[in-house]
Backbone and ligand atoms as CSV (ligand in chain L), in Angstrom:
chain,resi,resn,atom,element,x,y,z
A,1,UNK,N,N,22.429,4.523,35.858
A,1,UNK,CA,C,21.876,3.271,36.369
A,1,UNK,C,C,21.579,2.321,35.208
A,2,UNK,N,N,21.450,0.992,35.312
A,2,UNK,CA,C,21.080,-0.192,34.426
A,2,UNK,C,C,19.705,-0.070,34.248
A,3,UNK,N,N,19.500,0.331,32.676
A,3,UNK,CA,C,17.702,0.222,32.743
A,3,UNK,C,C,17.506,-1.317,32.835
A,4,UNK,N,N,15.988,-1.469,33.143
A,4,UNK,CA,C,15.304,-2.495,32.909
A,4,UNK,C,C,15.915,-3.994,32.081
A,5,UNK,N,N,16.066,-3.365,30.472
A,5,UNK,CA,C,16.610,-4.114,29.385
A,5,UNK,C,C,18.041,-4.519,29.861
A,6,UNK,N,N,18.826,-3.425,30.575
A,6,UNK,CA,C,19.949,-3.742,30.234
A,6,UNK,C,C,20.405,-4.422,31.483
A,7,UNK,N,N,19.602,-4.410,32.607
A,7,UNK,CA,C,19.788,-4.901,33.775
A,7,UNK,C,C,19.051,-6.717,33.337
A,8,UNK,N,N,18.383,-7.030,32.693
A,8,UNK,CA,C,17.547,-8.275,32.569
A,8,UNK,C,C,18.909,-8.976,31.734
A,9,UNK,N,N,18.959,-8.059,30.693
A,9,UNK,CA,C,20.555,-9.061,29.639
A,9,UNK,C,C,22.058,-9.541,31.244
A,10,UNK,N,N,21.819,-8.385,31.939
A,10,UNK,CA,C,23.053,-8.229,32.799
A,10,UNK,C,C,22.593,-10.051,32.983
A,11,UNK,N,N,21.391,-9.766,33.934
A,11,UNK,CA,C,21.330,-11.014,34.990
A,11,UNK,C,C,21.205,-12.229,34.341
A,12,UNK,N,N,20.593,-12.254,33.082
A,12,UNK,CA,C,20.753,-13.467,32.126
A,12,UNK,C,C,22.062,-14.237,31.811
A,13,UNK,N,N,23.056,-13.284,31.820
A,13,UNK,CA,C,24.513,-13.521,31.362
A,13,UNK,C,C,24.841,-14.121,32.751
A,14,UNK,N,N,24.801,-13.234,33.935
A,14,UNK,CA,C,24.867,-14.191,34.883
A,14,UNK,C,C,24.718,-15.460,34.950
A,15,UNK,N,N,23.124,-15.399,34.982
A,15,UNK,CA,C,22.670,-16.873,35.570
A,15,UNK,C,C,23.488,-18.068,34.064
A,16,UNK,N,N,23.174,-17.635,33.275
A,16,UNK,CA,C,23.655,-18.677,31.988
A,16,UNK,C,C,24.516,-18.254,31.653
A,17,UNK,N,N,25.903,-18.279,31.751
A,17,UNK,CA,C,27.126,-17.540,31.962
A,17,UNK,C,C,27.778,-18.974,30.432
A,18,UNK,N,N,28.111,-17.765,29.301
A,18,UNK,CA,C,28.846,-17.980,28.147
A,18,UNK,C,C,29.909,-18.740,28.398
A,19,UNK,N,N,30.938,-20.465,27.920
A,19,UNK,CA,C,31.683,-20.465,28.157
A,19,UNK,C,C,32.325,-20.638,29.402
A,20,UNK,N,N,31.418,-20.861,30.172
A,20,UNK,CA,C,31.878,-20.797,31.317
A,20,UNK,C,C,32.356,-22.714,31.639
A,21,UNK,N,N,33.574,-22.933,32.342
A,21,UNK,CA,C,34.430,-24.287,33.036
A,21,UNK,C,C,35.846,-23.852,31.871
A,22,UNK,N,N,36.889,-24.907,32.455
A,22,UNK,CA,C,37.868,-25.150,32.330
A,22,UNK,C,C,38.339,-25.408,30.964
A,23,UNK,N,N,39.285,-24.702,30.586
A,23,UNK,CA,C,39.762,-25.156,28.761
A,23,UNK,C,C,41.321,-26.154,29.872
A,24,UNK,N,N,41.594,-27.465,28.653
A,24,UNK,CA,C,42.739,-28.130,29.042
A,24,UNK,C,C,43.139,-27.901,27.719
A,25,UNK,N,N,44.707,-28.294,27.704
A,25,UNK,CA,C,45.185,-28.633,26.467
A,25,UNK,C,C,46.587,-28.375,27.124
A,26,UNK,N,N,47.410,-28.306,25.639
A,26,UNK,CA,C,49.260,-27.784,25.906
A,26,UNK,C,C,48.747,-26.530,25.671
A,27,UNK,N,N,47.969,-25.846,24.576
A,27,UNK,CA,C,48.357,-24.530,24.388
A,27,UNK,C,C,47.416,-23.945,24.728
A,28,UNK,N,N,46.796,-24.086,26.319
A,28,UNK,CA,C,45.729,-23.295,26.707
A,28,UNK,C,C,46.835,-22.233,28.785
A,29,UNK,N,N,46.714,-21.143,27.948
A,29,UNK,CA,C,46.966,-20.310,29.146
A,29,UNK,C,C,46.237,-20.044,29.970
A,30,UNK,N,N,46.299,-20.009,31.164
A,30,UNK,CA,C,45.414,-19.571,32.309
A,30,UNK,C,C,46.191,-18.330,32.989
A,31,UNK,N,N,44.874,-18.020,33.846
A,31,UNK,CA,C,45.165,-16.658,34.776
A,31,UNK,C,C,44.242,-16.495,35.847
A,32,UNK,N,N,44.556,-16.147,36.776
A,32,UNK,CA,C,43.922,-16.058,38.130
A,32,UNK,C,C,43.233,-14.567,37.933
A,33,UNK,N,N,42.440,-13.971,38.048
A,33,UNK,CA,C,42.289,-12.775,38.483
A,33,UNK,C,C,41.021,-12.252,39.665
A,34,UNK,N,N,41.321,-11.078,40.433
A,34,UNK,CA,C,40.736,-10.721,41.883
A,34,UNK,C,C,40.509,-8.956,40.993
A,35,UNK,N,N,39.509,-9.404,41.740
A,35,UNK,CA,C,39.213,-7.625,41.575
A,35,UNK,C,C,38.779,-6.842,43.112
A,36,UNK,N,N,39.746,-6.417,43.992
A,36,UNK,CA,C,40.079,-6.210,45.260
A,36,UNK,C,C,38.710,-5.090,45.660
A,37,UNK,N,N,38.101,-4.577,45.008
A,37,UNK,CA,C,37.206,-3.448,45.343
A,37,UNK,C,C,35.893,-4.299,45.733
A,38,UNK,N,N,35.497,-5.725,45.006
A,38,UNK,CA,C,34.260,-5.940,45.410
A,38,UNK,C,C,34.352,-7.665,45.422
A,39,UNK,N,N,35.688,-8.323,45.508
A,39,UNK,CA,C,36.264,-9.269,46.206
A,39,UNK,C,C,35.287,-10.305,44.795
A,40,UNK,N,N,35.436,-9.398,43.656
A,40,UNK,CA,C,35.367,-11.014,42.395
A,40,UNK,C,C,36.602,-11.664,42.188
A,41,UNK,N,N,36.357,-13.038,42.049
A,41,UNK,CA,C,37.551,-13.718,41.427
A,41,UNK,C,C,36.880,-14.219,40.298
A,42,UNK,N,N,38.033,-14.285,39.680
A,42,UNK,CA,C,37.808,-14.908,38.026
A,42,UNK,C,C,38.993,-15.809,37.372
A,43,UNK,N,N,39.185,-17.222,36.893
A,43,UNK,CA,C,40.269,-17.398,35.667
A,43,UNK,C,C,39.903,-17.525,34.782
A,44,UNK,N,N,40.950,-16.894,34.030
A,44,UNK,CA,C,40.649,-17.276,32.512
A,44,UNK,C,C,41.385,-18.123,31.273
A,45,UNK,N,N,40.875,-18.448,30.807
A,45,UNK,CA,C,41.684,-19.526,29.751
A,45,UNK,C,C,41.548,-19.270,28.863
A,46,UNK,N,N,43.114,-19.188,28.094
A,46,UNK,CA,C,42.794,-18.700,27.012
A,46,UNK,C,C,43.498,-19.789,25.768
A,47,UNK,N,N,43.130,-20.019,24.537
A,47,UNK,CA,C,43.999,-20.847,23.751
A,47,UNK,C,C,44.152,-20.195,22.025
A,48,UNK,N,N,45.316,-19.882,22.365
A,48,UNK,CA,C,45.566,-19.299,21.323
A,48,UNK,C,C,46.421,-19.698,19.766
A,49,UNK,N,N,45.489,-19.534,18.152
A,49,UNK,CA,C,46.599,-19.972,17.372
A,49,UNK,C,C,46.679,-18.966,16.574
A,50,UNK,N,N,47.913,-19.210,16.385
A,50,UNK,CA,C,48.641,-17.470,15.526
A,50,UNK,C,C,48.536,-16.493,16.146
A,51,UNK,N,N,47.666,-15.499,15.657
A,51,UNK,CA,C,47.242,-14.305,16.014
A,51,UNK,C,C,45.462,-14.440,16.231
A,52,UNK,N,N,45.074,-15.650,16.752
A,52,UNK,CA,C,43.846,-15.422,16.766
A,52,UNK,C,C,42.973,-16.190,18.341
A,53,UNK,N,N,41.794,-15.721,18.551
A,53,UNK,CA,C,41.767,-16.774,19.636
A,53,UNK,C,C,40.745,-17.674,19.788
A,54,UNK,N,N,41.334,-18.732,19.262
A,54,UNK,CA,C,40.974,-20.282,19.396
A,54,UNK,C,C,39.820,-20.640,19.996
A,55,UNK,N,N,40.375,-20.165,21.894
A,55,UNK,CA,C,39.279,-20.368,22.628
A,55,UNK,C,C,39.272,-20.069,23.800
A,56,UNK,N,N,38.009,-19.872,24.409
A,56,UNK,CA,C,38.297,-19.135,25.868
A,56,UNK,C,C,37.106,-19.167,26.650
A,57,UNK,N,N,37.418,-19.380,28.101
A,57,UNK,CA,C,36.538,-19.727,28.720
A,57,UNK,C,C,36.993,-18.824,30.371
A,58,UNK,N,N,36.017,-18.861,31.290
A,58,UNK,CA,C,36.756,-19.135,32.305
A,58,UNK,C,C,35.492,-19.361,33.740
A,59,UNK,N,N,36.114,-19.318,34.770
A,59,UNK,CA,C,34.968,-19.761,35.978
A,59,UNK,C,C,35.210,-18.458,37.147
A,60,UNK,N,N,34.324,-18.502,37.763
A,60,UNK,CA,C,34.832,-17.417,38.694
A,60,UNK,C,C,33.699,-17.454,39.816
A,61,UNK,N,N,33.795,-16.487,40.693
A,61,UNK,CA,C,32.597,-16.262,41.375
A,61,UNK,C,C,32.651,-14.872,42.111
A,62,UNK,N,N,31.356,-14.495,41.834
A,62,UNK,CA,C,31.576,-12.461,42.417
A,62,UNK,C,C,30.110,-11.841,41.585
A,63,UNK,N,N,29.801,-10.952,41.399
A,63,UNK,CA,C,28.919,-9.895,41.384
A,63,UNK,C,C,28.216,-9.951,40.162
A,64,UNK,N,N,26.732,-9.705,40.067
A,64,UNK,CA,C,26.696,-10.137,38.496
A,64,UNK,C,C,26.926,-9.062,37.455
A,65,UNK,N,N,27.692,-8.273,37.374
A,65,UNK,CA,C,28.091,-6.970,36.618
A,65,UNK,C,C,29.485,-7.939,36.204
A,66,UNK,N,N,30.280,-8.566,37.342
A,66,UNK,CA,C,31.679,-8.728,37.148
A,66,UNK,C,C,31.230,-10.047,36.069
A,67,UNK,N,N,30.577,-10.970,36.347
A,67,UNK,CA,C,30.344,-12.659,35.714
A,67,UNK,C,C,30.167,-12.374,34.339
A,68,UNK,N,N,28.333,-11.483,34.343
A,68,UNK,CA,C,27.894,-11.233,32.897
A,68,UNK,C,C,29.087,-10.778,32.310
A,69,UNK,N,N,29.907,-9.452,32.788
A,69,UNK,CA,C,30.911,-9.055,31.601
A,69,UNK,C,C,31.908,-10.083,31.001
A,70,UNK,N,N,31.971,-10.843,31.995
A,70,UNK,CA,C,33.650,-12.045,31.745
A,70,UNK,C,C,32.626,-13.130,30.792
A,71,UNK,N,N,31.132,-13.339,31.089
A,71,UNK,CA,C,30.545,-13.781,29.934
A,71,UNK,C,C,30.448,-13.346,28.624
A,72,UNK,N,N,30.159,-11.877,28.437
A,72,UNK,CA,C,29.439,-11.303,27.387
A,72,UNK,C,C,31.114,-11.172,27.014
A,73,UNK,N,N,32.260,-10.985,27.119
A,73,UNK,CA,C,33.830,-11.143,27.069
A,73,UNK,C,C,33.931,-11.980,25.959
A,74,UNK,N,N,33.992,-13.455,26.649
A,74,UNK,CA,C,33.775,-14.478,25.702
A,74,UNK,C,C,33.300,-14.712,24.621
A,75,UNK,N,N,32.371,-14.471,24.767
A,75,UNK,CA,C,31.346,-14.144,23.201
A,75,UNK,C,C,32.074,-12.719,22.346
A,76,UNK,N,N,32.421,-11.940,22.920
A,76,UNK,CA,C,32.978,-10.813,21.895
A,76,UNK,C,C,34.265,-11.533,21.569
A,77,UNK,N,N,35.515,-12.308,22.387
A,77,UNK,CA,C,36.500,-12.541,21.666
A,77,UNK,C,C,37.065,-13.689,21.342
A,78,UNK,N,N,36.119,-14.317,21.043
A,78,UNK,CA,C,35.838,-16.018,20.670
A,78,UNK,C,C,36.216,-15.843,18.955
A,79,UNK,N,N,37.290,-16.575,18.988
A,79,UNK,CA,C,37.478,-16.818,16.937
A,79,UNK,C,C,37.566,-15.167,16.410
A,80,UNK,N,N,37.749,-14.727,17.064
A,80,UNK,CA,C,38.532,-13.374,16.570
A,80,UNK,C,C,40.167,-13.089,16.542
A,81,UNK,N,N,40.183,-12.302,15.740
A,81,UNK,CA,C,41.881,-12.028,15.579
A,81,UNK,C,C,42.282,-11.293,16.365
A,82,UNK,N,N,43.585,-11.200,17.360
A,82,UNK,CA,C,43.904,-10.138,17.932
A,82,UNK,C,C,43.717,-9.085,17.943
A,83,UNK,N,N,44.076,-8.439,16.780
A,83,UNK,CA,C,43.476,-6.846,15.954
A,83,UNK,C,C,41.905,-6.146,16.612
A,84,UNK,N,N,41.492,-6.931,16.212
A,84,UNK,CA,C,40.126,-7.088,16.751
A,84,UNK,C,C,39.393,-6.951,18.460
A,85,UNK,N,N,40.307,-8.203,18.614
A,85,UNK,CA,C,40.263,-8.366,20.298
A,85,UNK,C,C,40.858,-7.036,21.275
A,86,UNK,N,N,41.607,-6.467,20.839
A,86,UNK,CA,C,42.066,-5.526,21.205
A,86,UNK,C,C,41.515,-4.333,20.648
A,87,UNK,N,N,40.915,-4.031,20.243
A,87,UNK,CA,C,40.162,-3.038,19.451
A,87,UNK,C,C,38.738,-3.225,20.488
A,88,UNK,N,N,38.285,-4.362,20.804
A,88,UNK,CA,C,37.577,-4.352,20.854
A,88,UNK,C,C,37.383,-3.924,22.585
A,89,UNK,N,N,38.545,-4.541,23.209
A,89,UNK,CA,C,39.040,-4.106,24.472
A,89,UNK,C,C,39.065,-2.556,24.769
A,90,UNK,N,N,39.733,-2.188,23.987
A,90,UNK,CA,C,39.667,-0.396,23.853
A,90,UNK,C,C,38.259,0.011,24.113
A,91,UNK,N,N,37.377,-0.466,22.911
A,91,UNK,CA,C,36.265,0.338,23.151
A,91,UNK,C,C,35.433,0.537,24.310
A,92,UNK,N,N,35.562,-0.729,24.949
A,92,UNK,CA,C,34.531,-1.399,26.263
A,92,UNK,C,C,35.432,-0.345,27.776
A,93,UNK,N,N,36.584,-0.525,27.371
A,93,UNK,CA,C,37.217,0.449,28.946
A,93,UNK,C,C,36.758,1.824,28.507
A,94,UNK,N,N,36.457,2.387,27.090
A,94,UNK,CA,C,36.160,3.839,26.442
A,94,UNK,C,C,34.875,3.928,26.909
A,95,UNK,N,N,34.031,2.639,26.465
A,95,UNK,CA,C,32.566,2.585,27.644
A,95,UNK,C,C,32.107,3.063,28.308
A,96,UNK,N,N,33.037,2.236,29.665
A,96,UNK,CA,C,32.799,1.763,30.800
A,96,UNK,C,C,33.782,3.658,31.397
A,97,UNK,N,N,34.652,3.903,30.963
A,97,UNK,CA,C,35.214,5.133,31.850
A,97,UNK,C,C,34.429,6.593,31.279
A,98,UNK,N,N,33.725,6.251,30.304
A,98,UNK,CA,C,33.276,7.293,29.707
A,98,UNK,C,C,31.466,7.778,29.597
A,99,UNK,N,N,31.103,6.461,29.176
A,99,UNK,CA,C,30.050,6.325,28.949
A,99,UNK,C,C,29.632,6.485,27.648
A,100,UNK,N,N,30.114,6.432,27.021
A,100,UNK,CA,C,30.290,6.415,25.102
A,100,UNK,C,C,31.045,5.587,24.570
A,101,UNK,N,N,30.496,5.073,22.953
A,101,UNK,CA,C,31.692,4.493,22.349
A,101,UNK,C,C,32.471,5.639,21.426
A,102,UNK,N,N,33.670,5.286,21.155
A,102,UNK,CA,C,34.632,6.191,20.539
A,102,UNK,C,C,34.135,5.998,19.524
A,103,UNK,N,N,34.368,5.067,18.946
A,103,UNK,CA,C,34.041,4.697,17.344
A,103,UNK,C,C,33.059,3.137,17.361
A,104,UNK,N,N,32.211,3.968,16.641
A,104,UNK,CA,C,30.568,2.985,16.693
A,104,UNK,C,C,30.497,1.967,15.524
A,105,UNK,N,N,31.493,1.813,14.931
A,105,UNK,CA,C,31.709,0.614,13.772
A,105,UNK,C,C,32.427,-0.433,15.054
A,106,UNK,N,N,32.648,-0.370,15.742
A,106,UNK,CA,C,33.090,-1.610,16.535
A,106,UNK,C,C,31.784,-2.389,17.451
A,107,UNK,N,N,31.863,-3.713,17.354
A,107,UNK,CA,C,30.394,-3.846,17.496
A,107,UNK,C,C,30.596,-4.254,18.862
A,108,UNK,N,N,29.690,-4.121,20.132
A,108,UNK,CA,C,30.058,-4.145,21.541
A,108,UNK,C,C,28.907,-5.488,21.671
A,109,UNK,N,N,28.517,-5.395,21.369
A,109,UNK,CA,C,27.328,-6.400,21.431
A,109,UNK,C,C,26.436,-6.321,22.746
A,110,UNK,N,N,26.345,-7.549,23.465
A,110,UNK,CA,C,25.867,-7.514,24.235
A,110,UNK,C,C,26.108,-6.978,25.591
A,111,UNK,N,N,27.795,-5.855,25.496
A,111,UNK,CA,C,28.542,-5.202,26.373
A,111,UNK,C,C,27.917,-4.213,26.146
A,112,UNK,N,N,26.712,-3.611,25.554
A,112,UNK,CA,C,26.466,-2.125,25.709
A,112,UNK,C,C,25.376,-2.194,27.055
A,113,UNK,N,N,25.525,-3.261,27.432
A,113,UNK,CA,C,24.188,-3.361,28.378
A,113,UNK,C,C,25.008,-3.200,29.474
A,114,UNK,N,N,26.224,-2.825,29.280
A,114,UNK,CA,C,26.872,-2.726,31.043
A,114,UNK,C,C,27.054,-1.164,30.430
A,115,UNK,N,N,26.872,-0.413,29.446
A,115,UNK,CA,C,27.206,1.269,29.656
A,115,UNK,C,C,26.930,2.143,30.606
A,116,UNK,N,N,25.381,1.725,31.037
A,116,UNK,CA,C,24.945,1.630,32.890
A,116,UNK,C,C,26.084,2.394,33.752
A,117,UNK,N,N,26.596,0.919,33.794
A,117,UNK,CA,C,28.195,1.167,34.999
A,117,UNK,C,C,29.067,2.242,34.908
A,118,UNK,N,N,29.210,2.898,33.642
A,118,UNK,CA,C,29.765,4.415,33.968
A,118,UNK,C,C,28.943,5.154,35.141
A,119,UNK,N,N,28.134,5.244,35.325
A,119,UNK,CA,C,28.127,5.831,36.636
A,119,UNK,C,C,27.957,5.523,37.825
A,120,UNK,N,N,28.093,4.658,37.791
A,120,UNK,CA,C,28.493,3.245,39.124
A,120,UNK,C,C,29.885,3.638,39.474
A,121,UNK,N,N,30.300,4.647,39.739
A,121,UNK,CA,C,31.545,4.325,39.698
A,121,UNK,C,C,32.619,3.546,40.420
A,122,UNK,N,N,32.161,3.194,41.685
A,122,UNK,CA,C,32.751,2.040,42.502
A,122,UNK,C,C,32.554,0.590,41.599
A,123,UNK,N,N,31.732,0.303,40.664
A,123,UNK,CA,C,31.897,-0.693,40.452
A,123,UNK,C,C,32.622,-0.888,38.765
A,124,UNK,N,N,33.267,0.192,38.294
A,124,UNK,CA,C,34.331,-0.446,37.456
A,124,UNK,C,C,34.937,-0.965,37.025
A,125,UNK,N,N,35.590,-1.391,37.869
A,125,UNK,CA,C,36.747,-3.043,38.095
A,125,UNK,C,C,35.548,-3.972,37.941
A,126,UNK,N,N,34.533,-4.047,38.274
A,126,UNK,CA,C,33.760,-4.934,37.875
A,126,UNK,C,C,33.752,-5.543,36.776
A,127,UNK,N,N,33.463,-4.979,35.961
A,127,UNK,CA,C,32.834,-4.762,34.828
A,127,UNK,C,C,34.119,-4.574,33.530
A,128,UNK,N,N,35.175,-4.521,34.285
A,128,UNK,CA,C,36.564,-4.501,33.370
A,128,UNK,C,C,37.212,-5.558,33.967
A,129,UNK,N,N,36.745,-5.736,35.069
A,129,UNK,CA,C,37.712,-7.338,36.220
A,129,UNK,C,C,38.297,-8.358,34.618
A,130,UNK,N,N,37.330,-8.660,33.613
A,130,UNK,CA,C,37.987,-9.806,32.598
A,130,UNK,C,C,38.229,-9.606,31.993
A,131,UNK,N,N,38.607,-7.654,31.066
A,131,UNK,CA,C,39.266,-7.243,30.250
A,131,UNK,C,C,40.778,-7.495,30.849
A,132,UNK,N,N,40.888,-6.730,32.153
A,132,UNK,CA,C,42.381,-6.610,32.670
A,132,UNK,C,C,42.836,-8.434,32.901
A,133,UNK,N,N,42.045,-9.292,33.217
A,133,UNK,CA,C,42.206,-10.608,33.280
A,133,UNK,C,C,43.300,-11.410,32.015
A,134,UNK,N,N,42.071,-10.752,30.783
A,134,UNK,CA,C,42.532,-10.743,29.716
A,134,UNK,C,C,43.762,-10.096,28.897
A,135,UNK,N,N,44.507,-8.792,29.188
A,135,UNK,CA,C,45.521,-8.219,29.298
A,135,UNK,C,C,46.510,-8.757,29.855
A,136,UNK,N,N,46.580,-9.203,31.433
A,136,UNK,CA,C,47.482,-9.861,31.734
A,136,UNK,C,C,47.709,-11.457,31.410
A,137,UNK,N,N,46.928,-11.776,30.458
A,137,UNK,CA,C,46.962,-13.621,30.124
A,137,UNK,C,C,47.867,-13.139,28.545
A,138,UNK,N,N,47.302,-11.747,28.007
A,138,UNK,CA,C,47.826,-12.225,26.402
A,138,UNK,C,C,49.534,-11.833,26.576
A,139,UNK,N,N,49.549,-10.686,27.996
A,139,UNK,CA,C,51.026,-10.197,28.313
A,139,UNK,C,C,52.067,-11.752,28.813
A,140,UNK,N,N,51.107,-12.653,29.397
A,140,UNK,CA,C,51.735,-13.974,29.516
A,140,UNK,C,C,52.293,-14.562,28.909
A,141,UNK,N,N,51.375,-14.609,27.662
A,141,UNK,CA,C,51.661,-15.536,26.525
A,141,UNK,C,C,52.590,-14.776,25.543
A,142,UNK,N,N,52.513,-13.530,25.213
A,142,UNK,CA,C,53.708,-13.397,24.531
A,142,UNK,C,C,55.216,-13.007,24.933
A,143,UNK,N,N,55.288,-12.839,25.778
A,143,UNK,CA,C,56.612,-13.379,26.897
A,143,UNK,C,C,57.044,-14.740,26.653
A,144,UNK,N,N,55.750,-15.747,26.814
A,144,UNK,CA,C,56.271,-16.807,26.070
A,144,UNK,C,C,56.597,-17.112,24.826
A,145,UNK,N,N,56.140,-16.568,24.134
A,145,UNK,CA,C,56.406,-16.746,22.226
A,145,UNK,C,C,56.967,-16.061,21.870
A,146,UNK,N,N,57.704,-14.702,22.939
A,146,UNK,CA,C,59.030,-14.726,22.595
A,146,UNK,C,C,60.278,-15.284,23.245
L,1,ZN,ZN,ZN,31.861,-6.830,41.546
């Protein structure tokens, strides 16, 4: 279950949700995403240069496990390098399916407050709804750049 602490960060991220409205530009990708188990929707935007990401935002509406994470998201992969972003992705599904981090030099930040949700287990997809969001936007974009 979400203690106290980690349930108060949850609902904070909610209500004041990181990043949250619309990125425009030429080189900003979007993505629709549904998470069918507890009917969140989410897009996300992403803008990417080189290997790094620029910027990212997105809007959605659904559960506050699903919002806070696609918030506390943002903030972990804001002006980070791919390497990273994906590293950092790893750890949070290692989390969230496990209830541990693999390797504790990766910093989760304000995502350790959803570790909770490992035993939630219906609500998973929640709580990963804007990792996989995020997976299928960067699988977008490099389809395009190649
Ligand atoms: Zn949900």
């Amino acid at each position: 279950m979400l203690n106290d602490l980690y349930r108060t960060l949850v609902i904070e991220h909610d209500k004041h949700r990181r990043n949250y409205g619309e990125l425009e530009g030429e080189r900003v990708h979007k993505v629709h995403y549904k998470n069918p188990t507890c009917g969140d929707v989410m897009t996300l935007y992403l803008k990417l240069d080189e290997e790094k990401v620029c910027d990212v935002s997105f809007v959605g509406n659904g559960c506050s496990i699903s919002m806070a994470s696609a918030s506390i998201m943002t903030v972990l992969i804001k002006k980070q390098s791919l390497d990273i972003v994906l590293a950092t992705k790893e750890e949070f599904v290692q989390l969230i399916r496990t209830g541990k981090q693999r390797n504790e030099h990766i910093d989760l930040g304000d995502a350790l407050a959803l570790q909770g949700v490992h035993q939630l287990k219906a609500r998973h997809n929640c709580a990963l709804m804007a990792w996989q969001a995020l997976d299928k936007l960067l699988d977008q974009c490099h389809s395009i750049i190649k």
